[in-house]
C-alpha positions in Angstrom: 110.2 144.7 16.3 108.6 147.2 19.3 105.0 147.5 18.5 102.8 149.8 20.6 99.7 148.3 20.3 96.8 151.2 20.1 96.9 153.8 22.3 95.3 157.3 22.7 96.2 160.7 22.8 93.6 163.4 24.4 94.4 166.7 22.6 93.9 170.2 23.4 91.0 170.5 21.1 89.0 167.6 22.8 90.0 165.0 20.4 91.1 162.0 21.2 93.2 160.4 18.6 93.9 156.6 18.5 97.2 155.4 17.2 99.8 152.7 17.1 104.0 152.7 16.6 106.8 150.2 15.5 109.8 150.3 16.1 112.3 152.8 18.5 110.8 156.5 19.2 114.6 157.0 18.6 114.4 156.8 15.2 113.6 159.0 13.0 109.5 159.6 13.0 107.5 158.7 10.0 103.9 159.6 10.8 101.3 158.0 8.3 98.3 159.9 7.5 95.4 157.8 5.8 92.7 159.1 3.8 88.6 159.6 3.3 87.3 156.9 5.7 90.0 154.9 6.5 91.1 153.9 9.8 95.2 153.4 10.3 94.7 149.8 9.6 94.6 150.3 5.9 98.4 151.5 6.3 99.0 147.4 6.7 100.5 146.2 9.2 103.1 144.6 7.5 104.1 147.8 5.6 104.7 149.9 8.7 106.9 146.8 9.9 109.0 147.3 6.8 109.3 150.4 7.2 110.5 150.5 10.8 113.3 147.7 9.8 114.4 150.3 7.6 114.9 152.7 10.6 112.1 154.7 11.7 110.0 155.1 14.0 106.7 154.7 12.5 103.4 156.5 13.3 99.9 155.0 12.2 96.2 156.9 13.9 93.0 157.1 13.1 91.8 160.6 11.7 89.2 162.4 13.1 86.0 160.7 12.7 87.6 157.1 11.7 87.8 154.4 13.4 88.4 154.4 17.2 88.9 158.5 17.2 86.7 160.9 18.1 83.2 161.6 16.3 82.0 164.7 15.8 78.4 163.0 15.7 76.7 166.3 16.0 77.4 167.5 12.8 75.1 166.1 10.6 76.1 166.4 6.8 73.6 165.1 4.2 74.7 163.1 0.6 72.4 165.7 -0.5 75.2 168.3 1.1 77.4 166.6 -0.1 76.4 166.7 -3.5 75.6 170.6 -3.4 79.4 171.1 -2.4 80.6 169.2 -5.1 78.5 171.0 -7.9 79.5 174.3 -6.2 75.5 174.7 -5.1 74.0 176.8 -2.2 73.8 174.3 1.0 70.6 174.6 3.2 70.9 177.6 5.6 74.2 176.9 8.2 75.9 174.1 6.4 79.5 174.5 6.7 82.1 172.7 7.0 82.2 171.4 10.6 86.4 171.4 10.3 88.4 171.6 7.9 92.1 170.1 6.5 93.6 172.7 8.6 91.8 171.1 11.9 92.7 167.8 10.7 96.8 168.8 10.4 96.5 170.1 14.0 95.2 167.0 15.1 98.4 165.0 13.9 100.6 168.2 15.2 98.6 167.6 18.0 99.9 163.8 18.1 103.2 164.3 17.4 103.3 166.6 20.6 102.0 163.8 22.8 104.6 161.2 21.5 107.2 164.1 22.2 108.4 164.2 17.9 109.5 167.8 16.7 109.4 167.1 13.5 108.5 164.2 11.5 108.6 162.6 7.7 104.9 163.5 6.8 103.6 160.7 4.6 99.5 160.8 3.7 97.5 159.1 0.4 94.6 160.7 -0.8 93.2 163.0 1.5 95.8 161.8 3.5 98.0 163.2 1.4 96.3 166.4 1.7 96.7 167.0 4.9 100.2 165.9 4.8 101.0 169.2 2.3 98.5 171.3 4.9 101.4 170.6 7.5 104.0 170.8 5.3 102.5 174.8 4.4 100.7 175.7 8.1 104.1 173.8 10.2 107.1 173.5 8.3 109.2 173.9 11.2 107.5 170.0 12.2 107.8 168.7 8.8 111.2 167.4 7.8 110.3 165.6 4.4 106.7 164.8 2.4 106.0 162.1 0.4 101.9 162.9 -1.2 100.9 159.9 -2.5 97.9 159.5 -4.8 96.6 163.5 -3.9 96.3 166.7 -5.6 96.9 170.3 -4.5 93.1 172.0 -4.2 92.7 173.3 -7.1 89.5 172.0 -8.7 90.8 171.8 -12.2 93.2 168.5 -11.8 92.6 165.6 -10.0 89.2 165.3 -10.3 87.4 162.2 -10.3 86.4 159.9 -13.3 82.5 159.8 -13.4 82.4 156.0 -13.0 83.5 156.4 -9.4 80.5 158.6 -8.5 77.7 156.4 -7.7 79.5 154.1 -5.9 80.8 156.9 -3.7 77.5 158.5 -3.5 75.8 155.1 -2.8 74.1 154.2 0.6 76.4 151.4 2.7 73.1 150.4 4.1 73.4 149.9 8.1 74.9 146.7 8.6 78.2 144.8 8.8 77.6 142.8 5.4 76.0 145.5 3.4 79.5 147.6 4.4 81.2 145.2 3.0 79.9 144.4 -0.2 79.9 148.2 -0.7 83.2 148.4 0.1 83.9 145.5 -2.2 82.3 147.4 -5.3 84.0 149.9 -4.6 87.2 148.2 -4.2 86.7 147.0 -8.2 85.9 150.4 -9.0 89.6 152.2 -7.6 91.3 149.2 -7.2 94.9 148.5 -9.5 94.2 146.8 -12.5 98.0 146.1 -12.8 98.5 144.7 -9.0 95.0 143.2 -7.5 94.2 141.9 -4.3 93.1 139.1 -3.2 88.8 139.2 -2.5 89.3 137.5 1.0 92.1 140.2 2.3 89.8 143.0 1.2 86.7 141.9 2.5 88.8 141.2 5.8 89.8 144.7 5.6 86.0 146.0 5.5 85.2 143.8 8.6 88.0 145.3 10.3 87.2 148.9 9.3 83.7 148.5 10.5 84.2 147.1 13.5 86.7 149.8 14.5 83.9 151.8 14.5 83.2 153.0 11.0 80.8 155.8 10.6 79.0 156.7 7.2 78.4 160.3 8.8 82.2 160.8 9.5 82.9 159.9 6.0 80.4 163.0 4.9 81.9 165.0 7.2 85.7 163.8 5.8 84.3 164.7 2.3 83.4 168.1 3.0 86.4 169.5 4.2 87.8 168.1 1.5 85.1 169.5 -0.8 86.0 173.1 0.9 89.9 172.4 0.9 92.0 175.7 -1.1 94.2 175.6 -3.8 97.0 175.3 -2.4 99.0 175.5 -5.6 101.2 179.1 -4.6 101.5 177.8 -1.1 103.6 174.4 -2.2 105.6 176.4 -4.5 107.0 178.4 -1.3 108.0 174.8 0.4 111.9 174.2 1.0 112.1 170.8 2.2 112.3 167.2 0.1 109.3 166.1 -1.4 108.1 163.4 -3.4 104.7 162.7 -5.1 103.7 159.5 -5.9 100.4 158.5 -8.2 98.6 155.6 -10.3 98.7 156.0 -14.2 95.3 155.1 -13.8 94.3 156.4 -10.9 89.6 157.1 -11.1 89.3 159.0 -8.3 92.2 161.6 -7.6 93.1 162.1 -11.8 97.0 162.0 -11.9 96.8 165.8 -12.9 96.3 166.0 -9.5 99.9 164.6 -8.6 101.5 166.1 -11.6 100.3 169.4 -10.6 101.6 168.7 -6.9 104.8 168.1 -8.6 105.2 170.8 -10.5 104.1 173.4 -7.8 106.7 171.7 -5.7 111.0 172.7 -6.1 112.5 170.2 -6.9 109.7 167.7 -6.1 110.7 164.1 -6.9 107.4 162.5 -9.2 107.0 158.9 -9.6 104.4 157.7 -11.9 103.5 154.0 -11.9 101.4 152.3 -14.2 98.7 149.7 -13.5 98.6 151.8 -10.1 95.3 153.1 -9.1 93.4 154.3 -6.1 95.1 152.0 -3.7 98.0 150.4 -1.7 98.9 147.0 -3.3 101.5 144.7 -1.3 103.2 144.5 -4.6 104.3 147.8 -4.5 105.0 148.0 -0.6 109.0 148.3 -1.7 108.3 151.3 -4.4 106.8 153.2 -1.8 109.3 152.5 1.2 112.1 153.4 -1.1 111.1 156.3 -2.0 110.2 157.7 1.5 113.2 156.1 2.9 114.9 158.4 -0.1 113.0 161.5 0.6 113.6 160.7 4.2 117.6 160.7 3.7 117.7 164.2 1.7 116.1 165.5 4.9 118.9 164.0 6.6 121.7 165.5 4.1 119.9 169.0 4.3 120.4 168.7 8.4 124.1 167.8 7.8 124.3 170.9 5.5 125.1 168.9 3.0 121.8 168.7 0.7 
């Protein structure tokens, strides 16, 4: 198995993006596109070796304001602001939206243009996922399948979040290593899949490894407001002609599996997989669930080049 190692790309835009690959760049490109304050390590290692053994060429980076990319540091973006978008309320005078999901797509367009990929099976969770159908809409000619997992289109009336998730999300992480964590681990009980759980040793691994890649509470804030200010993109998915599937969690808290239903049904001929006992995360046990169907989705690309979809 090739493995990169991390690497960086300097963009056009001044970002510099920090990323990793498996397997052979001539294979066909999966590029993985994580969500709200998560660095590329939470797309686990030993998924994206799976899924280069399957025969791609897999793509892992670090958003915008995550982990060892770029921060836009002088923003600053308030939990007050943050609360003000949510309930829709006027912001202090100049808060906006220091980028958006849009900025965020050009930044992996951006990627994909340094590792010399025209087009690419877009895969993103969560915000992730997100972005993934902003690329899909704003670049189809570099998308050749999606695969939304655990997302929603924009519009405010699905996918919203259960009110139990709020506080934690809203809750200082204090300014140390340890008080990350055990943030991270409450949070971890709140979204986590009742049906598949992880073990508490891997996932407080996982928060020492997020924060020492740099993790930044004000990058987070900054995440959440673009996707605060994201549009419905509801009409715009219904004009997309490629293979798509949506995954999401029967019991999903924090994106409401309206939000994927509604995904799916903007979608033609969208594939939608359901899975119960899944949540707001990505348990090992269902590392096969999710290869198989981007491996799927990935092949009806293939079929559609061939003419033959």
């Amino acid at each position: 198995m090739t493995r990169s190692g991390e690497l960086f790309a300097s963009l056009p835009s001044g970002i510099d993006i920090c990323y990793e690959t498996f397997g052979s760049p001539d294979d066909p490109a999966v590029l993985l596109i994580m969500g709200l304050g998560g660095p590329m390590g939470w797309w686990a290692t030993p998924f994206c070796e799976q899924l280069a053994e399957r025969g791609f060429f897999v793509i892992r980076y670090d958003n915008r304001d995550t982990g060892r990319s770029t921060k836009l540091a002088q923003y600053r973006v308030s939990r007050a602001d943050i609360v003000r978008a949510f309930l829709h309320l006027p912001g202090r005078a100049g808060v906006t939206p220091p980028y958006t999901l849009s900025d965020m797509a050009e930044d992996a367009i951006g990627l994909l243009d340094h590792l010399g990929v025209d087009r690419a099976n877009i895969v993103g969770v969560s915000m992730g996922g997100m972005i993934a159908q902003t690329i899909a809409i704003e670049h189809p000619d570099r998308a050749l399948s999606l695969t939304s997992i655990m997302s929603t289109t924009g519009k405010r009336t699905v996918g919203f979040q259960h009110p139990k998730v709020l506080p934690v999300l809203l809750s200082s992480p204090g300014s140390t290593r340890d008080s990350y964590t055990e943030r991270s681990l409450r949070g971890s009980k709140v979204i986590g899949s009742p049906a598949f759980p992880s073990e508490e040793q891997a996932e407080r691994d996982r928060a020492y490894e997020t924060y020492d890649r740099g993790w930044s509470a004000s990058g987070v804030r900054r995440q959440m407001l673009a996707v605060l200010a994201q549009p419905d993109r509801t009409a715009a998915l219904g004009r997309l002609d490629l293979p798509v599937a949506v995954i999401h969690g029967l019991s999903d808290p924090l994106v409401h599996r309206s939000g994927g239903k509604a995904t799916a049904d903007a979608i033609p001929d969208a594939e939608h997989i359901e899975i119960a006992g899944m949540a707001h995360d990505l348990p090992a046990q269902l590392y096969s669930t999710y290869i198989e169907t981007i491996a799927r989705t990935a092949a009806r690309a293939a079929r559609s080049d061939d003419g033959s979809r």
